[in-house]
N, C-alpha and C positions, 0 to 999 in steps of 0.2 A: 736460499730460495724460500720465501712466505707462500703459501697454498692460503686463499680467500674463500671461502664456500660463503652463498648466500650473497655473491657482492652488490645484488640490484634490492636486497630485501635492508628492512628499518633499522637491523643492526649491520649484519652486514657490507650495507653499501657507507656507511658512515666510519667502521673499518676501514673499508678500503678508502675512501678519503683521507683520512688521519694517514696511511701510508705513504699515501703518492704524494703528501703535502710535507712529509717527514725528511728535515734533513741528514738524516743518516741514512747509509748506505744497505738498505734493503736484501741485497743479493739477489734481486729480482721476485717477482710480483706473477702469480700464476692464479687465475682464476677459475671456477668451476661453474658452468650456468648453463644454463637451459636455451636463452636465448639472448646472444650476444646483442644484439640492436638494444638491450635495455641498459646498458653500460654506456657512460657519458664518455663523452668524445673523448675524452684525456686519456680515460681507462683505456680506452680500445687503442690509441696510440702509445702506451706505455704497458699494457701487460700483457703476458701470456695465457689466451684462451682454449680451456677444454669445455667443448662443449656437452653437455647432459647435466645430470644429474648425481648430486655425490654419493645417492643411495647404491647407485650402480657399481661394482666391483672393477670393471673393464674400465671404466670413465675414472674413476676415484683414484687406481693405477697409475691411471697415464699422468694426472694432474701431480699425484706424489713422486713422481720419479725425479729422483734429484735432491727432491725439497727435505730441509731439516725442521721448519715450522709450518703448522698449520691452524689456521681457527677453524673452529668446528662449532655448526650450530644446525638443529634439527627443527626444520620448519616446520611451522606447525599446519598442520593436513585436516581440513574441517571431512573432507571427504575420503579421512582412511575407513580402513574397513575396521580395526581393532586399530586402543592406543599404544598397547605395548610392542604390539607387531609391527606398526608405524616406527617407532625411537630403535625397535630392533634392527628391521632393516637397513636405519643406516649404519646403528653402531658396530654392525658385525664389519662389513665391508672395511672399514677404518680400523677397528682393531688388527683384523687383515693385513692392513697394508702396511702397519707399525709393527708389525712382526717381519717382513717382506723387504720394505724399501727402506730401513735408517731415518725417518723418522723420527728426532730427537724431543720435539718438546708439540706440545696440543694446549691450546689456550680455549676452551669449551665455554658455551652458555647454559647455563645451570638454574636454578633456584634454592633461597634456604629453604631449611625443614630435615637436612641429613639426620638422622638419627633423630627426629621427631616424627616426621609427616608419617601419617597410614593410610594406605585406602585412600589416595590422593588423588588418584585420578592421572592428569598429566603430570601433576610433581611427581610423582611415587617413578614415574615411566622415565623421567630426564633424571633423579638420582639413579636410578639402578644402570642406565646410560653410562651414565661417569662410572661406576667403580666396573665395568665390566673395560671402559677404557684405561682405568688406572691398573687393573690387573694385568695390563701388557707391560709392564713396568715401566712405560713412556712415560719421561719428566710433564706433568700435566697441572694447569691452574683451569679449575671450575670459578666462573663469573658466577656469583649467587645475590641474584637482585631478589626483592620480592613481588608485589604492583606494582607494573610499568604505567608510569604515568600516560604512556603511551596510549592505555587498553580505552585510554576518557573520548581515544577521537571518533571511536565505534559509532558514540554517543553525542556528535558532535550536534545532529540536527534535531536531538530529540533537548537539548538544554538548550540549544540558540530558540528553536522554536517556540517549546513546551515549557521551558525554565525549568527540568525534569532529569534528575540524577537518578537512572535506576542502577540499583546494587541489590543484592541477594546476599549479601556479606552482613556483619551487624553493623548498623546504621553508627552510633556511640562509641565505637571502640576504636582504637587505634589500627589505623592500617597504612604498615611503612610500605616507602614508593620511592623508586628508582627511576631514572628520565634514562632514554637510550642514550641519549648523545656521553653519558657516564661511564655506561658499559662499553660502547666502542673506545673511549680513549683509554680506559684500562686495559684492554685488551687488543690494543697499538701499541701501548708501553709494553706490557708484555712480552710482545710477537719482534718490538726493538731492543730488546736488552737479551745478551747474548750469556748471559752467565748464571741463569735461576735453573736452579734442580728440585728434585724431589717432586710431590705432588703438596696438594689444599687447593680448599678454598679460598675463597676471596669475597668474602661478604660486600655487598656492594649497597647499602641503606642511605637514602637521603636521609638530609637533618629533620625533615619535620616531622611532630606529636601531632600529625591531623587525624581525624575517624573522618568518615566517609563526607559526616554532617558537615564537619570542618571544612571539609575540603570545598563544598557546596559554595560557605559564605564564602571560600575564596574567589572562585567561579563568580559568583554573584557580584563583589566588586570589582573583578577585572574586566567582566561583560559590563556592567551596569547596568544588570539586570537580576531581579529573583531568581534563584533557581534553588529550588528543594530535593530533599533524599525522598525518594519512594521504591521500600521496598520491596523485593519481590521473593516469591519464595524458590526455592533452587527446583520444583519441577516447572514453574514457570518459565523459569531460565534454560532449562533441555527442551521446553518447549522454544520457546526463542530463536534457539541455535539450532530448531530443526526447519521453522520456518525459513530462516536465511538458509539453508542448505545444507547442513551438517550432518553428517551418517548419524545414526544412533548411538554407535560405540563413542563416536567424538563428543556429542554433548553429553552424553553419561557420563562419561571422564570430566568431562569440565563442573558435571554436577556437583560431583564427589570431590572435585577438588574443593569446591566452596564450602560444601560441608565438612572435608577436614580444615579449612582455614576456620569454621566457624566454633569447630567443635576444638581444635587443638592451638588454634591460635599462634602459629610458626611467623608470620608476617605481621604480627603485631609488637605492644610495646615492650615486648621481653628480647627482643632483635635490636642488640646497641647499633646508632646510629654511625656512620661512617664518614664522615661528611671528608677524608682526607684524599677516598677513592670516591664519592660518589657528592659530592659537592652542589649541585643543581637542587634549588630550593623548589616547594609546588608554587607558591605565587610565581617567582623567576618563570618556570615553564609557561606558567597561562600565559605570563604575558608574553613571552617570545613564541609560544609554538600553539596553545590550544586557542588563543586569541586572534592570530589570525587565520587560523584554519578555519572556525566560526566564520570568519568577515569574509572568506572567499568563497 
């Protein structure tokens, strides 16, 4: 039995697709959610539904009982109240329940920077996650993407509109990127092969050498239109995230993450390339996923 956490959210529900589309035999397919109606038709006639939240000990319980795999991925909460208390929350409950119910393997979403990042913000809060789950001695593989290509759709109406890339990152430098759809099938493969032990990670780096700017002129010919880097500086950016809604603690942490990416540089060109686990180029992306999110 596979346990899904997360199955309606950008990684995920792209998981659980990869599953129910997998010709090998699963052992059955149990999910964890908050609000079942947001599970596509297939889902809800093919898997087992716990409803809540998998921060919750009682919920988290019910959906592991049985199951020897699980994914594990801790959403990210613009409205927690602290970040580390947020990634704690869920991680105790799961350690929990791998101590409790057999539990044999945890396929996690992670980031690099292990033994580099400081003062990170949300990285520092999703490593110390992992080794508080590896210390249950659960066979476990940490996903370690860097910038999710994904983080550009935030910004979808400010570059279709404005032709207008803002970043708080360094503009020149190299910044590796990871597309979801990479992380969900490695962590299908994963959660379908029945014979990996031990724990690591699993570096997950797209092929491309872009920096921010790069990535702009790619942007620019797949829209065919301008669009430039302008950037911002990181209280700008806590500003930002407080306008759209975000506690203080959350955009604090997201501050500091950028200022360790800026100052320790973990997701840049010293992060070899993966292209075996994570193969999704950035032109490839625009043109299949940020190009027509733009058009629609």
């Amino acid at each position: 039995m596979i346990v899904v956490t997360t199955p309606t959210g950008q990684i995920g529900g792209q998981v659980l697709d990869r599953l129910l589309d997998a010709p090998e035999d699963t052992g059955g397919i149990r999910v964890i959610v908050r609000d079942s109606a947001r599970l596509s038709a297939r889902a809800r006639d093919r898997v087992e539904v716990v409803r809540g939240s998998h921060a919750d000990p009682t919920a988290l319980k019910e959906a592991c009982a049985g199951a020897d795999r699980v994914f594990w991925l801790v959403p990210p909460t613009p409205g927690a109240d602290t970040v580390e208390g947020h990634f704690r929350a869920f991680t105790e409950p799961l350690c929990e329940v791998i101590g409790q119910q057999g539990v044999e393997r945890v396929v996690g979403v992670s980031t690099l920077g292990r033994g580099v990042a400081k003062n990170a913000g949300q990285i520092s809060a999703s490593l110390a996650a992992d080794e508080a789950i590896a210390a249950t001695g659960v066979h476990y593989r940490a996903l370690c993407p860097p910038f999710l290509m994904e983080n550009l759709l935030h910004q979808a109406q400010s570059i279709r509109d404005a032709g207008v890339l803002r970043v708080a990152l360094i503009p020149d430098r190299v910044l590796r990127t990871c597309a979801t759809r990479d992380i969900a099938a490695e962590a299908a493969r994963l959660l379908l092969a029945p014979d990996w032990t031990g724990q690591r990670d699993v570096p997950l780096v797209g092929p491309d050498d872009l920096t921010p700017e790069g990535m702009a002129g790619v942007l620019s010919e797949v829209l065919g239109r301008a669009v430039r880097v302008e950037r911002t500086s990181t209280e700008e950016h806590r500003e930002t995230l407080r306008r759209f809604g975000a506690t203080e603690a959350w955009a604090r942490g997201l501050a500091d993450m950028v200022d360790a990416l800026n100052e320790q540089d973990f997701y840049g060109a010293d992060a070899p390339t993966t292209p075996e686990s994570a193969p999704t180029g950035f032109r490839a992306w625009c043109e299949e996923v940020f190009g027509p999110a733009v058009a629609r």
